[in-house]
BANUTI-773887 format. One line per 5 residues: their letters; for each residue x negated, y, z of C-alpha. Coordinates in pm, whole numbers, plus 50000, padded with zeros to 5 digits. Each point is the difference from the previous one (the first is absolute). Example, Ala and Ser with C-alpha at 12.3 -4.5 7.8 and 13.67 -1.06 7.14 Angstrom:
as	48770:49550:50780  49863:50344:49934
END
This chain:
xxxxx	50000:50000:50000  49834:50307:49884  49992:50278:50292  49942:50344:49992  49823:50210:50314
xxxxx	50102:50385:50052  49914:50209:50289  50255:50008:50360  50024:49791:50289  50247:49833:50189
xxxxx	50050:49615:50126  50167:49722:49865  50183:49750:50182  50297:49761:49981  50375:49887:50008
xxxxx	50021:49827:50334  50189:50016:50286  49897:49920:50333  50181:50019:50357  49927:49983:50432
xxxxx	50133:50101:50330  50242:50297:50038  50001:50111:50342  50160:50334:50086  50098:50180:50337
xxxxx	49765:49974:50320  49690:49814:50016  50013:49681:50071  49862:49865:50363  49652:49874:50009
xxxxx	49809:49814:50251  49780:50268:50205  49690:49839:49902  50033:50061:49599  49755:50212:49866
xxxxx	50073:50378:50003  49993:50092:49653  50219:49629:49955  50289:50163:50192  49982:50368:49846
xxxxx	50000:49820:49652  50375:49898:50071  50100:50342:50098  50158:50264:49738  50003:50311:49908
xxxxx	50273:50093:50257  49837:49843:50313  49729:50290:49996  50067:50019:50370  50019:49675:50090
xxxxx	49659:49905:49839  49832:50331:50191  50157:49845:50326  49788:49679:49885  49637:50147:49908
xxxxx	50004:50266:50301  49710:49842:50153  49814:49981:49676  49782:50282:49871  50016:50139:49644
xxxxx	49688:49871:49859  50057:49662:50193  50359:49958:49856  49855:50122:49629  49718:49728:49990
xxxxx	50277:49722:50134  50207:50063:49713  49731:50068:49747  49885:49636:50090  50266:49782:50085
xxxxx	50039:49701:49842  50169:49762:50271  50312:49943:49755  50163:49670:50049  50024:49685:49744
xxxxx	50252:49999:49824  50280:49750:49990  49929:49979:49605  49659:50008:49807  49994:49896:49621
xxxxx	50378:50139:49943  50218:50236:50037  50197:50155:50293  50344:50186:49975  50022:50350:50153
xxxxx	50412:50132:50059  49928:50368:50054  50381:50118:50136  50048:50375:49825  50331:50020:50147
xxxxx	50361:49812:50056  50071:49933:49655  49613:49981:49822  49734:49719:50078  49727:49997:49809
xxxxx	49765:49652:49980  49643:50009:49925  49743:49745:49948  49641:49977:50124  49756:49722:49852
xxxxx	49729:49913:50232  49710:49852:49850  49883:49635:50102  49675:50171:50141  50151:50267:50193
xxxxx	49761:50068:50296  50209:50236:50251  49671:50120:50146  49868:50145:49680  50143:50324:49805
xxxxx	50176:49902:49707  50123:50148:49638  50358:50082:49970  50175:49992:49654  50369:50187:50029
xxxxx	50127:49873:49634  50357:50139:49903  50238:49797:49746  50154:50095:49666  50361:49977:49945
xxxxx	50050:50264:50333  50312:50083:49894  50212:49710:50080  50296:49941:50232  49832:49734:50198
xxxxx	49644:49947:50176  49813:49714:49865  49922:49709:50246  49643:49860:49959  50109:49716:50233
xxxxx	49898:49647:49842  49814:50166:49788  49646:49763:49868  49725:50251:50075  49699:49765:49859
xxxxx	50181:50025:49664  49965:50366:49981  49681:50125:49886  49978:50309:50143  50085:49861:50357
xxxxx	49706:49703:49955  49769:50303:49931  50094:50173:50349  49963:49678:50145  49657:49956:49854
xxxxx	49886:50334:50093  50176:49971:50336  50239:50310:49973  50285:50029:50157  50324:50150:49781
xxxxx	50307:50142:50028  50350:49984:49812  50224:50246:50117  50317:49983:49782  50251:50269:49869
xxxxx	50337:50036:49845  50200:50293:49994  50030:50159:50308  49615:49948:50058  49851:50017:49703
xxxxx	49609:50085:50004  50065:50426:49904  50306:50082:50250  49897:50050:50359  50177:49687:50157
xxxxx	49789:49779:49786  49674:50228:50028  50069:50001:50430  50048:49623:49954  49648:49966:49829
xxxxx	49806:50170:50295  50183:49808:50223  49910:49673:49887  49646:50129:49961  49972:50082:50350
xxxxx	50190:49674:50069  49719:49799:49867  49740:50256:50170  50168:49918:50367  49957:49555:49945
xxxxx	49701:49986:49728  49632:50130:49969  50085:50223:49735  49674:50192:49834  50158:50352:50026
xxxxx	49772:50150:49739  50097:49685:49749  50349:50013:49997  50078:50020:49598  50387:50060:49860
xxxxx	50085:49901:49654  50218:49816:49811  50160:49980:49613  50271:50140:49805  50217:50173:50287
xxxxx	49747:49907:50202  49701:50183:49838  50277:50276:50004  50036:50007:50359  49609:49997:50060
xxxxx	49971:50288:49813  50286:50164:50206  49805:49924:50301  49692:50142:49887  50183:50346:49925
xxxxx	50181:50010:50369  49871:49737:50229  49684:49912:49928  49788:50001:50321  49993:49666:50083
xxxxx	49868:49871:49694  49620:49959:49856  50139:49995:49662  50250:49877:49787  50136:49759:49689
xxxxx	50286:50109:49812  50047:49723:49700  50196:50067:49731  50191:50313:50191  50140:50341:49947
xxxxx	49815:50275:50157  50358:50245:50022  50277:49702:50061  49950:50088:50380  50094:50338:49979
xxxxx	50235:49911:49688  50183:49743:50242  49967:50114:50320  50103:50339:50215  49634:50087:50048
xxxxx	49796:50265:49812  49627:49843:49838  49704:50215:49987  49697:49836:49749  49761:50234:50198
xxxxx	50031:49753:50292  49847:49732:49862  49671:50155:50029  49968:49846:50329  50021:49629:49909
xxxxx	49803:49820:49741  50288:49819:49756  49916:49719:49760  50268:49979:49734  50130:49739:49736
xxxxx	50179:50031:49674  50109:49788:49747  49990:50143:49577  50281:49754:49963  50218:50099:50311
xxxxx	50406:50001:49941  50040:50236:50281  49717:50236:50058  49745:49906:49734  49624:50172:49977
xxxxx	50104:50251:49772  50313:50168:50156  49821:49952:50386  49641:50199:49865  50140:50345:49964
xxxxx	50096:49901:50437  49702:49905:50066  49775:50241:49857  50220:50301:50189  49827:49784:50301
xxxxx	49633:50062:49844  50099:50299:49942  50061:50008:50353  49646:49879:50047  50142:49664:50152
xxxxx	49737:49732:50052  50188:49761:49773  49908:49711:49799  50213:49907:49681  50013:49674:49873
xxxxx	50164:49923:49667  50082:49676:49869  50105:50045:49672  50185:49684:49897  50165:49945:50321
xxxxx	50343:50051:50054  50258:50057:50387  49830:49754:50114  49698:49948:50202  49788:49684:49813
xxxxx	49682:50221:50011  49989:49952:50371  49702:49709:49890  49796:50349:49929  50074:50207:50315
xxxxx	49970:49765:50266  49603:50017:49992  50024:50364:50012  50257:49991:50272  49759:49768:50201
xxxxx	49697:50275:49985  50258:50281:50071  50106:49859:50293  49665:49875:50135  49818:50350:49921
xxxxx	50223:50268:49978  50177:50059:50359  50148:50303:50068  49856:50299:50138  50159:50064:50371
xxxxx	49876:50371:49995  49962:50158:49652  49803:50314:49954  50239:50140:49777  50411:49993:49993
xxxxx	50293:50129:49734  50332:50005:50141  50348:50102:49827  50320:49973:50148  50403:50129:50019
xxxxx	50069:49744:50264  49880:50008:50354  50090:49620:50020  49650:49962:49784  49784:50209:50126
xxxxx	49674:49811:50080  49705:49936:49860  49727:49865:50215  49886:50244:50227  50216:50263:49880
xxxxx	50374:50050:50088  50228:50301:49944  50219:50095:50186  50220:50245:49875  50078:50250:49641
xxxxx	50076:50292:49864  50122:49931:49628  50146:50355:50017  49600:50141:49886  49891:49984:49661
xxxxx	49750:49722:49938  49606:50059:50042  49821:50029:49663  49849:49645:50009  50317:49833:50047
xxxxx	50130:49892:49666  50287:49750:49953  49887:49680:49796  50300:49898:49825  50085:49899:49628
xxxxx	50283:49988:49774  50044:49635:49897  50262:49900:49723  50231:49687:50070  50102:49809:49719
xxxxx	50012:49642:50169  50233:49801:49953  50236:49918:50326  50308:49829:49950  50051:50120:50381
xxxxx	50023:49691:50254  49794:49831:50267  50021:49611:49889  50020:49742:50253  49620:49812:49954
xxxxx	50111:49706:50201  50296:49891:49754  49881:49700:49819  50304:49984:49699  49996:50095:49676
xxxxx	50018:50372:49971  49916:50322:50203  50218:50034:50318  50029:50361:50096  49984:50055:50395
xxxxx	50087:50365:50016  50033:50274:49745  49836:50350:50004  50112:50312:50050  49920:50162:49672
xxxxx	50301:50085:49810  49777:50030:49665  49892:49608:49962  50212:49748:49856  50057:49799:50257
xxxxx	50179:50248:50202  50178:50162:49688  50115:49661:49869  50172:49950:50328  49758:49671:50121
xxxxx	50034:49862:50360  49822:49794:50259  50070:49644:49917  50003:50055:49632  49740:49754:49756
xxxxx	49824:50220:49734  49997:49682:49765  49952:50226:49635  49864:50338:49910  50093:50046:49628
xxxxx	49994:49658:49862  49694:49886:50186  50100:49777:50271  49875:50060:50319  49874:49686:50211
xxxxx	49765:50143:50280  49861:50377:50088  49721:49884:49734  50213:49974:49722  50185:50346:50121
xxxxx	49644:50179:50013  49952:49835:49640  50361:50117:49893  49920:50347:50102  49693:50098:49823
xxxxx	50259:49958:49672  50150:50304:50119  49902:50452:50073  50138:50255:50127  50314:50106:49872
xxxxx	50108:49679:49820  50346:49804:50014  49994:49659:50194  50248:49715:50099  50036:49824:50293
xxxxx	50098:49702:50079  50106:49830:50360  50160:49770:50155  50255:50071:50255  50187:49771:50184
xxxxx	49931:49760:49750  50127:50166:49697  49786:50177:49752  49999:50348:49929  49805:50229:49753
xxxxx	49976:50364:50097  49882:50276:49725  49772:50319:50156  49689:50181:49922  49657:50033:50158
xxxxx	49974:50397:50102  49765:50234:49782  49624:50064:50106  49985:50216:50271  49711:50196:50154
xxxxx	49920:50048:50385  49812:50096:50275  49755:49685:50141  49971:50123:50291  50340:50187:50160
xxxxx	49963:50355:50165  50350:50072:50210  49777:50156:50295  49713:50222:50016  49636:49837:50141
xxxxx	49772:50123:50202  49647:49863:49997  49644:49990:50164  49695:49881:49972  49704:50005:50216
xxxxx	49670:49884:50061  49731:49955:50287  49660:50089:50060  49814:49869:50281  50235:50187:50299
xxxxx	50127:50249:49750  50370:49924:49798  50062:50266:49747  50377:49945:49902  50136:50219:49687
xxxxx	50402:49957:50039  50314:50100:49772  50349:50023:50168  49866:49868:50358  50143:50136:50269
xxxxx	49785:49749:50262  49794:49664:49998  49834:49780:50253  49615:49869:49960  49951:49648:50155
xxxxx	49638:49953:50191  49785:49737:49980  49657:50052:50119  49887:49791:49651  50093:50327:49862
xxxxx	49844:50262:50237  49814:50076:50284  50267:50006:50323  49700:50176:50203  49963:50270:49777
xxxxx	50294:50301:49868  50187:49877:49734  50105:50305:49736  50325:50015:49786  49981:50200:49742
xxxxx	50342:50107:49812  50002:50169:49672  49728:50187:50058  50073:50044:50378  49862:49854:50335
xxxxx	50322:49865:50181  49833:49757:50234  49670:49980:50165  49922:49818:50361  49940:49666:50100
xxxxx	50287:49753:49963  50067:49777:50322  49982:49672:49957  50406:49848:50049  50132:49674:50117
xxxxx	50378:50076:49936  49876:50097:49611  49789:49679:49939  50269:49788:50182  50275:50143:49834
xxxxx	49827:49996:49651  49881:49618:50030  50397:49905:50100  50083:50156:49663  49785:49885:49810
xxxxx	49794:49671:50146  49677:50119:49840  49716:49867:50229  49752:50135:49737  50156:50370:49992
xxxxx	50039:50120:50337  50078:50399:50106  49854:50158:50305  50179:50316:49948  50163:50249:49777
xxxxx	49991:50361:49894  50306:50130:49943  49977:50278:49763  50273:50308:49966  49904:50184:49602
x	50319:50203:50000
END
């Protein structure tokens, strides 16, 4: 297969799912004699007090070098397959997840962590993994091989990988996995293909900081912000290294339609890596080329805990961290500073979309159509289709599986008649409609105004330039600086801190219970006030 290399970076990964423990409310009771940082592992966020009650009699720098080290986790129930995880949202929504844990798993030694999202989001159901024959799966014998652990988190609508339920989910199954496995914070890797890839590169633009890099396959670098509620900013990606697949041949998003995207990110001076593979098709049978690169990626390129530099744009407060930088508040009523220009494009859509979600687990002849969309311009909805209904014709090609649909649909542009044919209640029906005309777009949609920072730091010094910020927090570590020495803040030209900074149990306990980073801990904060 012949491939093609362009510049930009961002992982690859695959369609898994994986699963664990949910446990939610207090922390559970633990013999006194378990190990400190063992019993403020099972606390949360919310039990800030109740874990400061627990280390009282343990100094800062005693406490910071417990964590930093631990590695008491227990053995697991199951090594060499996987384990479900029920995350309970709320009354009515229960996620499952699946985590495979390698045959070699030693809980006493860090280990890599590969989040890998599914295609096919957009169903009405979560997929169960249960039963399911790991050892015939390639890409699972390779984490076994390499001893990785990995994680399936699955989606449907309602908590799909670019609305906030499903994004929350994500980090909480993350931390899950932190709280019961030696997870390698700085080699925890997201990606994933087709909606997957999609949803890796929405991470990357709004949640990123958990990541060393990541492996969108066969994606769509705007379906996040196309989808979902959220805003996408390209500039963000400067903070994560992305390694990206395409296919020449791709039905949905092939090399030629996704390069205009992904040169707006180089543009954005992204460290991204492009990968074409020009005969392959929505599918992801070059994997037998990336796996040796995934291998070195994850062996030699961890993540940075405390970059020198940051970029950070944002309309939502509900994203608005980056590593060591958080802000805390806007004022979108200023005009923007000079530097910050909106990466956007207009792309043109002239895809073809008859306008369902199919059911992938029906196994008769036809397409069965799970739910229809909402977009009064596509045939499906204008020819009046519903749930239940078997696409079994489109023209006079007959339509056996999604395959032969995809096939059926590359007859057809933009603007052209088309029949329909179904089954309903077991009688046949043939519906006449048209595709809609081409129609051009924004990639990336702009309802809100952003504000935006970026910032960098120099020895004790941070010299922050910021657009629309009304206030921001700096997280300490004393990687970064010296904690014996002033530490200057300097704001668009202006010194708005200088002193020492206090070292501050309630910040690094607080900060570790929300994010169960043993290799990223904060001492203490600046909190910074720029208008």
């Amino acid at each position: 297969m012949k491939r093609t290399y362009l510049l930009i970076a961002i992982i690859l990964l695959t369609t898994f799912t994986t699963s664990l423990l949910a446990k939610k409310g207090a922390p559970p009771s633990l013999p006194k004699e378990t190990n400190l940082v063992a019993r403020l592992m099972q606390y949360g966020s919310q039990d800030v007090d109740e874990a400061m009650h627990l280390v009282a009699s343990t100094s800062l720098e005693t406490l910071a070098n417990q964590i930093k080290t631990f590695n008491e986790y227990p053995i697991p129930d199951t090594i060499g397959g996987l384990v479900k995880i029920v995350h309970k949202i709320s009354d009515t929504l229960v996620a499952p997840a699946f985590l495979f844990v390698p045959e070699g798993y030693n809980p006493q030694k860090p280990t890599p962590l590969l989040v890998i999202l599914h295609g096919g989001v957009s169903g009405s159901e979560f997929r169960d993994m249960g039963g399911y024959d790991w050892r015939k799966d390639e890409r699972i014998t390779l984490f076994n091989e390499k001893g990785w652990l990995a994680l399936f988190p699955m989606g449907k609508v309602g908590c799909l990988w670019w609305d906030p339920v499903g994004m929350a989910n994500i980090d909480w199954l993350v931390r899950e996995v932190k709280s019961h496995y030696n997870v390698d914070d700085d080699r925890v890797v997201m990606g994933g293909f087709s909606d997957g890839a999609s949803g890796s590169f929405h991470f990357g633009m709004l949640n990123p900081t958990d990541y060393a890099f990541f492996t969108p396959r066969s994606g769509h670098l705007a379906v996040g912000s196309l989808a979902g509620p959220s805003q996408d900013y390209v500039p963000n990606l400067v903070n994560r290294p992305a390694y990206v697949t395409v296919g020449g041949r791709d039905q949905l998003y092939p090399t030629k339609r996704m390069m205009p995207l992904l040169k707006l990110a180089l543009d954005a001076c992204a460290p991204m890596w492009i990968t074409s593979y020009d005969t392959a098709s929505h599918n992801d049978g070059y994997m037998v080329f990336e796996y040796p690169l995934l291998v070195e990626r994850v062996e030699n390129r961890p993540r940075e805990p405390f970059p020198m530099r940051l970029y950070w744009e944002l309309d939502d407060l509900r994203f608005n961290r980056i590593d060591w930088l958080e802000i805390t508040s806007l004022d979108t009523t200023l005009p923007p500073a000079e530097w910050h220009k909106d990466y956007n494009l207009k792309l043109i859509d002239d895809r073809i979309t008859i306008g369902f979600i199919h059911n992938p687990e029906y196994e008769g002849e036809g397409v069965y159509i799970n739910s229809i969309t909402e977009d009064t311009l596509l045939p499906a909805v204008k020819a009046g289709l519903k749930p239940g209904d078997i696409l079994v014709a489109l023209d006079t090609l007959d339509i056996t599986d999604i395959a032969s649909l995809n096939n059926a649909k590359m007859t057809k542009k933009r603007g052209d008649k088309v029949s329909l044919t179904i089954i309903r209640d077991g009688q046949r029906m043939t519906f006449e409609t048209e595709f809609p005309p081409v129609k051009e777009y924004d990639a990336f949609k702009r309802q809100r105004k952003s504000a935006a920072l970026k910032a960098q730091r120099l020895g004790n010094i941070f010299i922050v330039e910021t657009s629309r910020i009304g206030s921001f927090t700096i997280y300490i570590n004393p990687q970064m600086v010296r904690m014996d020495q002033p530490i200057i803040v300097q704001v668009d030209g202006k010194v708005l801190f200088e002193g020492l900074v206090e070292p501050d149990q309630r910040v690094l306990v607080s900060q570790f219970l929300k994010d169960k980073d043993r290799k990223r801990l904060w001492w203490g904060k600046i909190d910074v006030v720029v208008r």
